[in-house]
TISENU-14081 format. One record per atom (N, C-alpha, C): residue in three letters; y, z, x. Coordinates in steps of 0.02 Angstrom, whole numbers, padded with zeros to 5 digits, always signed. Each point is the difference from the previous one (the first is absolute). Example, Ala and Ser with C-alpha at 12.3 -4.5 7.8 and 13.67 -1.06 7.14 Angstrom:
ALA-00284+00390+00660ALA+00059+00000-00045ALA+00060+00000+00045SER+00053-00036-00018SER+00059+00003+00042SER+00055+00037-00039
END
This chain:
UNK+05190+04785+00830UNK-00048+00001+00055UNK-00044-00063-00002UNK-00030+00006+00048UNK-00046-00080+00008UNK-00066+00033-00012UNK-00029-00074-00042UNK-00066-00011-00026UNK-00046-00017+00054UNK-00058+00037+00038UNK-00053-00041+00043UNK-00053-00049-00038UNK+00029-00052+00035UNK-00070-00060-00040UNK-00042+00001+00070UNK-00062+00011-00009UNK-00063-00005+00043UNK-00052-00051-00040UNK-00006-00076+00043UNK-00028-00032-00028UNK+00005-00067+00049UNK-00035-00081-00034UNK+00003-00049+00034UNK+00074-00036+00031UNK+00019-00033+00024UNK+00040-00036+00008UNK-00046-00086+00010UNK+00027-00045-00026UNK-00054-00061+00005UNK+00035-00075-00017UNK-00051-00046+00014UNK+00053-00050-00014UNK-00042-00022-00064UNK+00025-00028-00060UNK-00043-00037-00040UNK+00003-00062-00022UNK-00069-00051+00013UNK+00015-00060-00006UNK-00047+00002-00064UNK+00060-00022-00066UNK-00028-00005-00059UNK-00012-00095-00020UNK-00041+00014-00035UNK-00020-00066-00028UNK-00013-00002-00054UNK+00008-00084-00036UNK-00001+00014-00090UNK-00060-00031-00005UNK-00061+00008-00040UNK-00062-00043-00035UNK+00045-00015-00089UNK+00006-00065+00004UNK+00017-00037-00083UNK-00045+00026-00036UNK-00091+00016+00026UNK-00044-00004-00037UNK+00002+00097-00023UNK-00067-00011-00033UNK-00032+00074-00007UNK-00050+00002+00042UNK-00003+00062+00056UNK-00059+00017+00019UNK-00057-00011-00034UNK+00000+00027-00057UNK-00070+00018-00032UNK-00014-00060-00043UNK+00026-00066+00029UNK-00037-00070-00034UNK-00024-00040+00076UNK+00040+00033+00049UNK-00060-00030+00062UNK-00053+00056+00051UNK+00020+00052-00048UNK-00072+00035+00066UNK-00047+00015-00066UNK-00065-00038+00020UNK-00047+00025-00042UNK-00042+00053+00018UNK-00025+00047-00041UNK-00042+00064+00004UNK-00059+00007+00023UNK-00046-00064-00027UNK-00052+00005+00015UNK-00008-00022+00075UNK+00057-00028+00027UNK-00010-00020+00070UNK+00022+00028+00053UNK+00032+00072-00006UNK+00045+00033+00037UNK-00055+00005+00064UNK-00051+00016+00004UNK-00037-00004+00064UNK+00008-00064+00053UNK+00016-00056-00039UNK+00023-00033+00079UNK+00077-00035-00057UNK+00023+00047+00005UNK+00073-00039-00014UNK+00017-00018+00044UNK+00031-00075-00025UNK+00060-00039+00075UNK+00058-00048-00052UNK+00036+00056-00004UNK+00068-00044-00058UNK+00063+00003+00039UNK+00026-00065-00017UNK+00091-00019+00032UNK+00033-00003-00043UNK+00061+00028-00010UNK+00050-00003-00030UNK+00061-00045-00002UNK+00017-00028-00034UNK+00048-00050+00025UNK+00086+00043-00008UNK+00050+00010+00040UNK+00066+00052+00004UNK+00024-00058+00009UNK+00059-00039-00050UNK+00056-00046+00000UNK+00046+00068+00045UNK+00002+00052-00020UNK+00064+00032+00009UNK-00007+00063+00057UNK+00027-00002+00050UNK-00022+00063+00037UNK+00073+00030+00030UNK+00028+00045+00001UNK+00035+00033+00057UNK-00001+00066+00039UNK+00037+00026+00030UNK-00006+00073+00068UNK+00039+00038-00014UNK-00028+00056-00023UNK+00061+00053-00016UNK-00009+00063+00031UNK+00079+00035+00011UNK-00058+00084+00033UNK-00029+00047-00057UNK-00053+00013+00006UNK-00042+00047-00029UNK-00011+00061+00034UNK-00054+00036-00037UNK-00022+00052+00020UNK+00013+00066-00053UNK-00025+00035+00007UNK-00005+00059-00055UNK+00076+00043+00028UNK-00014+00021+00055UNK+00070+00019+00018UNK+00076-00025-00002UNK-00003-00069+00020UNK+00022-00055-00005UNK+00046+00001-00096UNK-00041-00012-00030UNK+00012-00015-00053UNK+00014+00076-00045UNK-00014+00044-00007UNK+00016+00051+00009UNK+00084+00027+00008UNK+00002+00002+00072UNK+00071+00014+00039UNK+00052-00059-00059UNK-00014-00057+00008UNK+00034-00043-00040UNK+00037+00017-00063UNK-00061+00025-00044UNK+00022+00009-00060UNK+00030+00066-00016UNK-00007+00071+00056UNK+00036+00039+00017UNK+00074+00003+00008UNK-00004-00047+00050UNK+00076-00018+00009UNK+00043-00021-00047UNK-00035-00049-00030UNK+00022-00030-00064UNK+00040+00036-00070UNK-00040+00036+00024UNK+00044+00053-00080UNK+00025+00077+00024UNK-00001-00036+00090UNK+00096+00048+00018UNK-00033+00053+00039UNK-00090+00016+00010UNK-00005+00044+00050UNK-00020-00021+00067UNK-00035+00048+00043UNK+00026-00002+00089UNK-00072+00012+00003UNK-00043-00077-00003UNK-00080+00017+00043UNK-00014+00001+00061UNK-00038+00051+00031UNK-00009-00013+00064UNK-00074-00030+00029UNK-00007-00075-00014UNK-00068-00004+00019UNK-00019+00038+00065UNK-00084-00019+00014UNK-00044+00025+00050UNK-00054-00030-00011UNK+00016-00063+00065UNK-00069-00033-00031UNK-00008-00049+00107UNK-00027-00036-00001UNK-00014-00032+00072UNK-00007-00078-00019UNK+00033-00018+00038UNK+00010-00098+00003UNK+00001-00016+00096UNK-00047-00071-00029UNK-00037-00022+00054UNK+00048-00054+00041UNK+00002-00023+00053UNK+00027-00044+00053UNK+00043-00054-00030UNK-00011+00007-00065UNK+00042-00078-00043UNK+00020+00053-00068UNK+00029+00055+00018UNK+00033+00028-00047UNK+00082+00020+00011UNK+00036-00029+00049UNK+00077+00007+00012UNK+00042-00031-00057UNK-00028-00058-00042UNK+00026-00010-00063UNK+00010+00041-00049UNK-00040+00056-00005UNK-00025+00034-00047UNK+00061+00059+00018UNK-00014+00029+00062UNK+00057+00054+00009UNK+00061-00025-00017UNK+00030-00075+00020UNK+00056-00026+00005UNK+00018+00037-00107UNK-00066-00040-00020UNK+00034-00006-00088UNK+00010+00058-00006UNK-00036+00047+00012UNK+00017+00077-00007UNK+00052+00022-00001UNK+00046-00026+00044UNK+00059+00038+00032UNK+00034-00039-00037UNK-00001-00082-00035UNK+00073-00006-00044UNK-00025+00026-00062UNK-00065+00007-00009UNK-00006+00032-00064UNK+00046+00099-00010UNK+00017+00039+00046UNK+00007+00027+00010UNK-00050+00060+00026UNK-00064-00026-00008UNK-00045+00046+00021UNK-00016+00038+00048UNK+00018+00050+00034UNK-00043+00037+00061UNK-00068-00007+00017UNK+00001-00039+00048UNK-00064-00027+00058UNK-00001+00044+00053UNK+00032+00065+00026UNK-00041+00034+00051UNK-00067+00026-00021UNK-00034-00009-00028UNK-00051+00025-00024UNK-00067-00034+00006UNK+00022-00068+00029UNK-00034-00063-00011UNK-00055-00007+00080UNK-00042+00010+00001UNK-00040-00014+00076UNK-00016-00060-00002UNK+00039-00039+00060UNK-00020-00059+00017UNK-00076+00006+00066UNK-00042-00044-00040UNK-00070-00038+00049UNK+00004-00039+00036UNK+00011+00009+00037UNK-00014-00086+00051UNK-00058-00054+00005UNK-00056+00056-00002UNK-00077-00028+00020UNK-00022-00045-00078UNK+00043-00012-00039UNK-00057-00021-00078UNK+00074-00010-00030UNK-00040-00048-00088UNK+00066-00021-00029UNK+00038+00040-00049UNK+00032-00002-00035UNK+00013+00044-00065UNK-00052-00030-00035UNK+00004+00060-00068UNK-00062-00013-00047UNK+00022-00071-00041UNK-00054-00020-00002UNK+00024-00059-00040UNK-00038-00031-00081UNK+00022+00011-00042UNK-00038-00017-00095UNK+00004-00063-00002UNK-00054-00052-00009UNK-00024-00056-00051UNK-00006+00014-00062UNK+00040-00030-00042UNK+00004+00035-00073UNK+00005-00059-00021UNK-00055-00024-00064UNK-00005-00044-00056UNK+00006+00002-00054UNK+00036-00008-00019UNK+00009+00026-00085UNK-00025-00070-00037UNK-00035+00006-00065UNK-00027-00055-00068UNK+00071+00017-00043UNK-00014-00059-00061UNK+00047+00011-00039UNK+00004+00054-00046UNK-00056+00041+00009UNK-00023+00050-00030UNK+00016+00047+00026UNK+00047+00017+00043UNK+00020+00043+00043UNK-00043+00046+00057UNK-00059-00040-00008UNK-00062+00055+00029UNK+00000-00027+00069UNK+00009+00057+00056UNK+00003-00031+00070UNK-00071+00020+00052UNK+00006-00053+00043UNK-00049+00009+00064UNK+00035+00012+00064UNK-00003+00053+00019UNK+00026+00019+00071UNK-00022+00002+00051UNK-00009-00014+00082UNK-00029+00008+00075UNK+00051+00036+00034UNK-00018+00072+00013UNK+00049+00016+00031UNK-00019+00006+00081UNK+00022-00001+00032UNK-00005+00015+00068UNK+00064+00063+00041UNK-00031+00066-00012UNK+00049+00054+00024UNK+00032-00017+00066UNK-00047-00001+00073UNK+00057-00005+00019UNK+00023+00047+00038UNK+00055-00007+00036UNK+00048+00071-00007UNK-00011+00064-00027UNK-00009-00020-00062UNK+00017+00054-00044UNK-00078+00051+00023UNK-00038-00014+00024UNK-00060+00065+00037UNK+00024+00018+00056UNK+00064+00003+00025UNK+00014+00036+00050UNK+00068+00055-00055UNK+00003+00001-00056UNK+00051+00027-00041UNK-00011+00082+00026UNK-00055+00025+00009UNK-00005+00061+00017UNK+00043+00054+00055UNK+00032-00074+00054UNK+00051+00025+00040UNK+00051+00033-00015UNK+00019-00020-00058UNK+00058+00047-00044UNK-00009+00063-00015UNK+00027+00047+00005UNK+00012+00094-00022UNK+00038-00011-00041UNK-00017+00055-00054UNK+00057+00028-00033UNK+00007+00063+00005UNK+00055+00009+00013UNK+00034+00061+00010UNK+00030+00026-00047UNK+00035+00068-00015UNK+00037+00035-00030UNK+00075-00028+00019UNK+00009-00014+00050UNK+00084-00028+00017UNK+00034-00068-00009UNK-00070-00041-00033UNK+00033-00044-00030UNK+00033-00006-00064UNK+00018+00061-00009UNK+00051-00004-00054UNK-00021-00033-00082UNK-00073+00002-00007UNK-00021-00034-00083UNK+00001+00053-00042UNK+00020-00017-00068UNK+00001+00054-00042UNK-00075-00021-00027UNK-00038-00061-00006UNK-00072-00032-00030UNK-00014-00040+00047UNK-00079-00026-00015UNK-00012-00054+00041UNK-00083-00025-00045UNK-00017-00064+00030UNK-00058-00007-00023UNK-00037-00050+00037UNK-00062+00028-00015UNK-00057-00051+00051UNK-00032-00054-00038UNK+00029-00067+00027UNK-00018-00061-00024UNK-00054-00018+00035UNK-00033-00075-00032UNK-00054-00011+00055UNK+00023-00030+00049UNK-00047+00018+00055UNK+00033+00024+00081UNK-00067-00009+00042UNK-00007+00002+00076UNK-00060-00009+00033UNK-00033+00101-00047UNK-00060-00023+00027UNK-00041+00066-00031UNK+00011+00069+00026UNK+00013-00019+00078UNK+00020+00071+00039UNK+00073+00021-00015UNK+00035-00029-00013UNK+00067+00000-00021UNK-00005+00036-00057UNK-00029-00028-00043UNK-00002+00040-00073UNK-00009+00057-00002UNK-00056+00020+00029UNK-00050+00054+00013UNK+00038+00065+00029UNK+00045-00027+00066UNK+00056+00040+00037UNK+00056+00004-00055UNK+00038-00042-00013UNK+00044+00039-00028UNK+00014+00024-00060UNK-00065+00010-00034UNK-00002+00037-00070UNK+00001+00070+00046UNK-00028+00005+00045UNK-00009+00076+00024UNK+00067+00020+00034UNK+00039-00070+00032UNK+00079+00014+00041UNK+00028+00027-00056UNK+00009-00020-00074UNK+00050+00020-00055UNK-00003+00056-00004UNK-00081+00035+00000UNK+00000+00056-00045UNK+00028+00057+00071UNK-00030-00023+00040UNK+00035+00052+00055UNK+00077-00013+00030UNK+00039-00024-00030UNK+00076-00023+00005UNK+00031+00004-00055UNK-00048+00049-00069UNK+00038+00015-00038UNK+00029-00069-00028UNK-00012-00049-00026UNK+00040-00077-00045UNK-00078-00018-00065UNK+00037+00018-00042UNK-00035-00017-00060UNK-00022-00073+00005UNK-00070-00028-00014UNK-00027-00069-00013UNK-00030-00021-00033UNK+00002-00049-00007UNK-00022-00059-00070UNK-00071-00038+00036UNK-00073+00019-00032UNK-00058-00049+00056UNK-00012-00058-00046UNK+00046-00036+00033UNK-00035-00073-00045UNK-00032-00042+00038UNK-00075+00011-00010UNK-00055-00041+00025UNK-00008-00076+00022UNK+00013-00027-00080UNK+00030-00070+00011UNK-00056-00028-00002UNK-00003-00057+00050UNK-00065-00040+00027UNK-00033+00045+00018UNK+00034+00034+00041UNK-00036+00030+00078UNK-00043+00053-00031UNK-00014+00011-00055UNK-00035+00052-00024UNK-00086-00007+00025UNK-00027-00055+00007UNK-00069-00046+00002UNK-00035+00049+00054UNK+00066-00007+00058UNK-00018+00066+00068UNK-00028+00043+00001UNK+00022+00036-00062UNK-00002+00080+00008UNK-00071+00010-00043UNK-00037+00062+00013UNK-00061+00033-00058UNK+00042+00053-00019UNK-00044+00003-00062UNK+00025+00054-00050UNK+00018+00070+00032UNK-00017+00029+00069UNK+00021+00065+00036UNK+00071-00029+00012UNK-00010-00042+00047UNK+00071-00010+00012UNK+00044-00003-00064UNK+00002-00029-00041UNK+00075-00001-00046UNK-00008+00047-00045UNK-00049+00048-00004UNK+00022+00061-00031UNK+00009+00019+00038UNK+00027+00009+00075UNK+00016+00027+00053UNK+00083-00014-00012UNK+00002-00065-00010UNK+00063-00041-00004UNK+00036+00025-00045UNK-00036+00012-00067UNK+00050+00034-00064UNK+00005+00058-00007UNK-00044+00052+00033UNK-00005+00081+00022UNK+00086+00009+00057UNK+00026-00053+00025UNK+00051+00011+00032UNK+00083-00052-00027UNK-00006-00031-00038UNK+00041-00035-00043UNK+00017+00038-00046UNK+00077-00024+00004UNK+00048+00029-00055UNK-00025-00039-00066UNK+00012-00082-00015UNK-00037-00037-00037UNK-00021-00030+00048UNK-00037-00039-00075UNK-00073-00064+00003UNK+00031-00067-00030UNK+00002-00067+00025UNK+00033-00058-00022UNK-00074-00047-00020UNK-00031-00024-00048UNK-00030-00060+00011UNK-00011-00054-00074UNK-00010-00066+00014UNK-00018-00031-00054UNK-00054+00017-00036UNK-00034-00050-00061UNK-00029+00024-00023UNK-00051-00007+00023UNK-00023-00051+00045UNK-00079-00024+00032UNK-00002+00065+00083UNK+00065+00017+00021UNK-00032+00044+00049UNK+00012+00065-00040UNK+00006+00010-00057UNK+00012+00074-00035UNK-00084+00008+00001UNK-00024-00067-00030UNK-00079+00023-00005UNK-00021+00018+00035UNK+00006-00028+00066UNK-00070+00005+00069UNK+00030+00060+00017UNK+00069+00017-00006UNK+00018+00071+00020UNK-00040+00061-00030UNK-00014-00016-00073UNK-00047+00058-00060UNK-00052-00017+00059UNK-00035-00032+00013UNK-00074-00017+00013UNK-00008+00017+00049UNK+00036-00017+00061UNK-00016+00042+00067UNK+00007+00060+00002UNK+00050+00036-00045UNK+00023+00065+00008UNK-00041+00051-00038UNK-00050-00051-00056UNK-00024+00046-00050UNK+00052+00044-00043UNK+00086-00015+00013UNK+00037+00046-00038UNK+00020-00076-00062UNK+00008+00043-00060UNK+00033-00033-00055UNK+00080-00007+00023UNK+00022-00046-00046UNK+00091+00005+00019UNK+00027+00058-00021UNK-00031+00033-00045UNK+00032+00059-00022UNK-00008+00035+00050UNK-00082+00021+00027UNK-00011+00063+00054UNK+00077-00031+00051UNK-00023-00073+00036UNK+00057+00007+00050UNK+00062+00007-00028UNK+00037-00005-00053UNK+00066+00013-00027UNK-00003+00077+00011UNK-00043+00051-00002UNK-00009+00077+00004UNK+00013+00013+00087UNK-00003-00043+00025UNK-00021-00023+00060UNK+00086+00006+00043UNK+00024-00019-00028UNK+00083-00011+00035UNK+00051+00003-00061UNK+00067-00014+00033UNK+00055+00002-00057UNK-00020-00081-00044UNK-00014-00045-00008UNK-00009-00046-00028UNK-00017-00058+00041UNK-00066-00032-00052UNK-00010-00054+00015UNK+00011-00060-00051UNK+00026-00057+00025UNK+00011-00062-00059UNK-00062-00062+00014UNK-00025-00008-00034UNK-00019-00089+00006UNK+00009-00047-00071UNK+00029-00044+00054UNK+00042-00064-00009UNK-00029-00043-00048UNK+00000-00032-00039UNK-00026-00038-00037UNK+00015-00095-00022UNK+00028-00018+00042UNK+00037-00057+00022UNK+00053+00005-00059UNK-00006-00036-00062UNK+00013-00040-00051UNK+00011+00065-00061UNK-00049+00036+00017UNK+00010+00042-00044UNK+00014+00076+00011UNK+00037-00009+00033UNK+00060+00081+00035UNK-00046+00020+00039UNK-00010+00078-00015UNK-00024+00046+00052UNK-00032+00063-00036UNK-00048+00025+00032UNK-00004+00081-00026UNK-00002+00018+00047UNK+00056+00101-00017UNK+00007+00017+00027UNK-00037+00071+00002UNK-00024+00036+00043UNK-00055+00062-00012UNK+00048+00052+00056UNK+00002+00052-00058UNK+00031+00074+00028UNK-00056+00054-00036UNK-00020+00026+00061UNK-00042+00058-00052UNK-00040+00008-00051UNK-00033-00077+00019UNK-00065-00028-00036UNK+00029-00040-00056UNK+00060+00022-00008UNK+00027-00053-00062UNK+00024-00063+00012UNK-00012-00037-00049UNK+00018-00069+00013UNK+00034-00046-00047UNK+00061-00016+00043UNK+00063-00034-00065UNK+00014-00074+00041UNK+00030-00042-00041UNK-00024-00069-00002UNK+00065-00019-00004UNK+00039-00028+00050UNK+00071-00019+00016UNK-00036-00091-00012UNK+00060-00027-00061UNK+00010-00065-00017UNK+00017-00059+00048UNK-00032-00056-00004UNK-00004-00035+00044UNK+00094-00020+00003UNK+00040-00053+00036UNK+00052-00027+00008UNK-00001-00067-00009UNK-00016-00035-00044UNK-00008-00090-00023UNK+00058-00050+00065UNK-00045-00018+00018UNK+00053-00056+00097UNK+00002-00049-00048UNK+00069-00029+00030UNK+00029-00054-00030UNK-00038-00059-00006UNK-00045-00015+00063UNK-00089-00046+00028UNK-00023+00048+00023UNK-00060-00032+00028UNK-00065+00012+00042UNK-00006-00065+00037UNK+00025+00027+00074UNK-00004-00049+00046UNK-00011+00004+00060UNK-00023+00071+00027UNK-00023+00025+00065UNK-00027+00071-00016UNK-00059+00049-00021UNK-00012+00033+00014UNK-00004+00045+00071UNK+00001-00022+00044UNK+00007+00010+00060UNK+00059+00036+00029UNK-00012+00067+00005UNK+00028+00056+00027UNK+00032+00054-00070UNK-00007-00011-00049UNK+00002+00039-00051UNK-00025+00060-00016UNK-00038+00022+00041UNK-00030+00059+00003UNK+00053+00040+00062UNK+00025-00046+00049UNK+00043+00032+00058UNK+00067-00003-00028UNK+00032-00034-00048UNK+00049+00011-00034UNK+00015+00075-00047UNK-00065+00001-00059UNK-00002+00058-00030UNK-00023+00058+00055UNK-00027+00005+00067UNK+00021+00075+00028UNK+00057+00005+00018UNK+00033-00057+00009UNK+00065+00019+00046UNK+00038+00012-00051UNK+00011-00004-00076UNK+00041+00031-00048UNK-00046+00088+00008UNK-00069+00007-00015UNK-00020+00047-00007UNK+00049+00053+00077UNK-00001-00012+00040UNK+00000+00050+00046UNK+00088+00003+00003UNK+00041-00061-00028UNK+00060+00034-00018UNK+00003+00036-00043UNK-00029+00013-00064UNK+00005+00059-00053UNK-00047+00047+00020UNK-00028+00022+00050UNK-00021+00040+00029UNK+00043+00049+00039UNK+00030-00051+00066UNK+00031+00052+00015UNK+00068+00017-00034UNK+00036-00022-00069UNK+00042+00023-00039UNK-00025+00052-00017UNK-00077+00025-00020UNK-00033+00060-00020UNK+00003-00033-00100UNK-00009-00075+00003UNK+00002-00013-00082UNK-00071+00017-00014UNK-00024-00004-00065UNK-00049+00016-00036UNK-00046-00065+00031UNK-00069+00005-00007UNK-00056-00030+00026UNK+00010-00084-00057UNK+00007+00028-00066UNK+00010-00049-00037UNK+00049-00047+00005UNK+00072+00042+00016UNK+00055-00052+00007UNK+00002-00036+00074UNK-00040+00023+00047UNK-00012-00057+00045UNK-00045-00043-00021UNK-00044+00006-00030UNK-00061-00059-00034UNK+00054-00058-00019UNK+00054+00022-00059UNK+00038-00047-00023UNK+00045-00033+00041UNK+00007+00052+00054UNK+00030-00053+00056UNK-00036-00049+00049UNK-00059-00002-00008UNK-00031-00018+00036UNK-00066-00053-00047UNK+00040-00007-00045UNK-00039-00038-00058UNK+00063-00063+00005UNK+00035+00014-00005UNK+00074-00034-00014UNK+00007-00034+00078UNK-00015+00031+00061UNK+00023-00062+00061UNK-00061-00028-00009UNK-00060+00026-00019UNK-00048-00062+00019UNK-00007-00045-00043UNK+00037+00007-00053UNK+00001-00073-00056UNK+00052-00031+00033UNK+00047+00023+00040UNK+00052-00042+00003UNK-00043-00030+00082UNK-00030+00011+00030UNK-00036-00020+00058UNK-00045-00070-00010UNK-00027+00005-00055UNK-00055-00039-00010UNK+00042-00057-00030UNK+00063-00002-00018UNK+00029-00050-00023UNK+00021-00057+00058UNK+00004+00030+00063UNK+00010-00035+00082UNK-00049-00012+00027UNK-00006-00035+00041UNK-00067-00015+00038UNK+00026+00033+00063UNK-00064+00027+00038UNK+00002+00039+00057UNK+00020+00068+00003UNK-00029+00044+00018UNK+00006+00075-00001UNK+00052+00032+00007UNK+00062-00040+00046UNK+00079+00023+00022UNK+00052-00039-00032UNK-00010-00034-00047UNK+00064-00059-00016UNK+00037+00028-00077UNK-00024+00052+00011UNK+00024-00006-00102UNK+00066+00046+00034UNK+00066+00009-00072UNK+00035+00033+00024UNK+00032+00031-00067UNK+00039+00061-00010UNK-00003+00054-00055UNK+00042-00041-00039UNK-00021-00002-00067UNK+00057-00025-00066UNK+00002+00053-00045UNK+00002+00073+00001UNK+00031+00052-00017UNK+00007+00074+00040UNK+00059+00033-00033UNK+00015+00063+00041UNK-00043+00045-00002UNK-00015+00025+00048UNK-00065+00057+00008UNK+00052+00072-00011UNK-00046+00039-00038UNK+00061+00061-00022UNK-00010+00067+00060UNK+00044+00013+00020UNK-00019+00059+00056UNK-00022+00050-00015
END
């Protein structure tokens, strides 16, 4: 059965800084900061949480069905879809505005600065989910706000188990809302910097929210993952990448392993490891869609 990805679709124009951020922005001056970066290196890739996602889905042999909205200069985007093998009826094209579009800077330190401009993607709410689209899972990536908001509530009333991974887009929401959000989620997806603000808005510990749903994981870049079932918490080993040469989309790599060992019905942990393992192999490529599998994924 097919996986629903609910989330961005976008274009991303990444750029490299040689330097370190944190040797040209000084602290004491952040009130009238005005710093340029110098990018020898820039190129355009498709992004997006959904986007990247569906990708790495496909990749290790399952059938995503994004749901996401692209703007007046997004016919490229459907085009890649379709040799990628992906299903795009799902896809609402905008006329009036562009697709979402990411400025992404990365230092040699891997630490990035992003401008995003959604876009499109705030009309995402046009999309339903229904019971007849045929998903055995699905999950809500970051997405316009009304979008989000709607179809955590489309899942639960269409019967399709979901994954709320906040993401960026978490900044949106107050603490009612996403204990609203995890009161109706199958799991909870997040790193370690939105695991925090997640404790803090919600006032719940990771344990309370692990009590909260069938499991929640956060990610730990470099150093694996923990994973929380029933307040307990076990610590899946990181995957050592051959480099480090694009962080960028590694977080949309490891759900899209996660939500294939999902809907296999594998253990919470042995998707971690699957999803520890594409995103080392992700970060070894530059750009969120270019990497491609150098081992057999076991069914």
């Amino acid at each position: 059965m097919a996986v629903l990805i609910c989330g961005s679709l976008a274009y991303d124009t990444i750029m490299t800084f040689e330097g370190r951020f944190a040797e040209q922005i000084l602290p004491e001056q952040l009130h009238i900061m005005n710093v340029s970066f110098l990018v020898p290196s820039l190129r355009r890739d498709f992004g997006g949480c959904a986007g990247n996602i569906a990708y790495a889905h496909k990749l290790l042999g399952g059938d995503p069905l994004p749901m996401a909205a692209l703007g007046r200069d997004g016919a490229d985007y459907v085009e890649r879809l379709g040799v990628l093998g992906i299903d795009a009826r799902h896809i609402a094209q905008v006329d009036d505005t562009y697709t979402a579009q990411a400025m992404i800077m990365t230092d040699r330190d891997n630490n990035q600065i992003t401008a995003f401009h959604p876009g499109a993607m705030m009309q995402a709410h046009v999309n339903k989910i229904t019971a007849d689209l045929g998903a055995a899972v699905g999950i809500i990536a970051p997405d316009g706000r009304d979008a989000m908001l709607q179809h955590a509530e489309q899942f639960v009333a269409a019967g399709i188990p979901f994954v709320f991974d906040p993401g960026q887009g978490l900044p949106m929401f107050n603490g009612e809302e996403l204990r609203h959000f995890i009161e109706l989620a199958d799991w909870v997806t997040v790193n370690d910097y939105e695991g925090k603000m997640l404790c803090e808005r919600t006032g719940w510990s990771a344990a309370e929210i692990s009590q909260r749903v069938r499991g929640l994981v956060i990610t730990l870049g470099g150093e694996g993952c923990e994973v929380w079932e029933k307040g307990e918490k076990q610590h899946v080993a990181p995957v050592k990448a051959r480099e480090v040469v694009d962080p960028t989309g590694c977080g949309d790599a490891w759900r899209g392993a996660l939500l294939f060992g999902l809907e296999r019905n594998w253990t919470l942990a042995k998707c971690a490891e699957l999803g520890n393992r594409l995103g080392a192999l992700k970060i070894a490529q530059r750009g969120p869609q270019n990497y491609t599998l150098d081992f057999t994924v076991e069914a």
